[in-house]
C-alpha positions in Angstrom: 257.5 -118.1 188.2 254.6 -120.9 188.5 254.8 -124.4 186.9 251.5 -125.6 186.4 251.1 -129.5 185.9 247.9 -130.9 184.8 246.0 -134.6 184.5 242.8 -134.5 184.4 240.5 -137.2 182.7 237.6 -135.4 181.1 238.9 -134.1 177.5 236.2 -131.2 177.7 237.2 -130.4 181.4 240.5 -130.5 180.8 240.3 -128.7 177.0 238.6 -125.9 179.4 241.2 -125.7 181.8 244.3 -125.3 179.2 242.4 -122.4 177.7 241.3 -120.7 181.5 245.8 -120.9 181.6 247.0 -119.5 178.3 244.2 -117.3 178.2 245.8 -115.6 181.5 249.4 -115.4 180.0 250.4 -119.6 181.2 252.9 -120.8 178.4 252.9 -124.1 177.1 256.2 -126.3 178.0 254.9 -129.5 177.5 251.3 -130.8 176.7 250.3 -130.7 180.6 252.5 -128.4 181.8 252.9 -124.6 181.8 254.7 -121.9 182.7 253.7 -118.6 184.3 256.2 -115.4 184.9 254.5 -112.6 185.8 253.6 -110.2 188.4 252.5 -111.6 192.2 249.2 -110.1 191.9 248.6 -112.0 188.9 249.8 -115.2 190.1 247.6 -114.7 193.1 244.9 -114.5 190.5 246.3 -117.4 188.4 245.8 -119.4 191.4 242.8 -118.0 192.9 241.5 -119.3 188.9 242.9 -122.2 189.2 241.2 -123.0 192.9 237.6 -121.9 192.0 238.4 -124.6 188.6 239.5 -127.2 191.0 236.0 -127.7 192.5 234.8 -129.4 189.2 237.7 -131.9 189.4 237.1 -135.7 190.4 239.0 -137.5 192.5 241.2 -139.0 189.6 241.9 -135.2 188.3 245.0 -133.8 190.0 246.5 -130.3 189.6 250.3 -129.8 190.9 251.5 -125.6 191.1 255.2 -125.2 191.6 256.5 -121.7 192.8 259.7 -121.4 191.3 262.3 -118.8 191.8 264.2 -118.0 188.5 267.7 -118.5 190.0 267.2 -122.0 190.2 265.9 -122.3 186.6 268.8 -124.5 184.1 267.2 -124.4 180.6 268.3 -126.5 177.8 267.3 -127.1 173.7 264.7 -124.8 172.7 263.2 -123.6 176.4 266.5 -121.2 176.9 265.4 -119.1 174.0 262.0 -118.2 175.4 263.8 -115.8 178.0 265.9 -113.5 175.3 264.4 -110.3 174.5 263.1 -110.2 170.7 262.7 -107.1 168.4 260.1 -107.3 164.9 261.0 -104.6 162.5 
């Protein structure tokens, strides 16, 4: 799993860069940080995304990526639903 943790000052750069991570499966946990559980070749990908975006970043822009492993994970309020399997009829 990736946590992705965002501040960048430029409301079109940073509008961009939300959409580049949801459009490639990220979750929104908070309004600057994500979460992405999927396959390493995707994360690879995720990151190799999120690299080629860094190069329009100023100096005050920061990107943080967190590889997290899920045994280490303690959820709480409305996050520890996101994980149980759901079935539409």
């Amino acid at each position: 799993m990736l946590i992705i943790s965002y501040d960048i000052s430029n409301d079109k750069l940073r509008d961009k860069f939300s959409k580049v991570l949801r459009k490639n499966g990220a979750i929104r946990l908070q309004y600057s940080v994500y979460e992405f559980n999927n396959t390493n070749r995707l994360k690879e990908r995720l990151k190799l995304l999120i690299d080629h975006f860094s190069k329009q970043f100023t100096g005050a822009d920061s990107v943080v990526v967190f590889e997290v492993q899920d045994s280490h994970i303690i959820k709480y309020g409305n996050a520890i639903h996101r994980d149980k399997d759901m079935i539409f009829i």
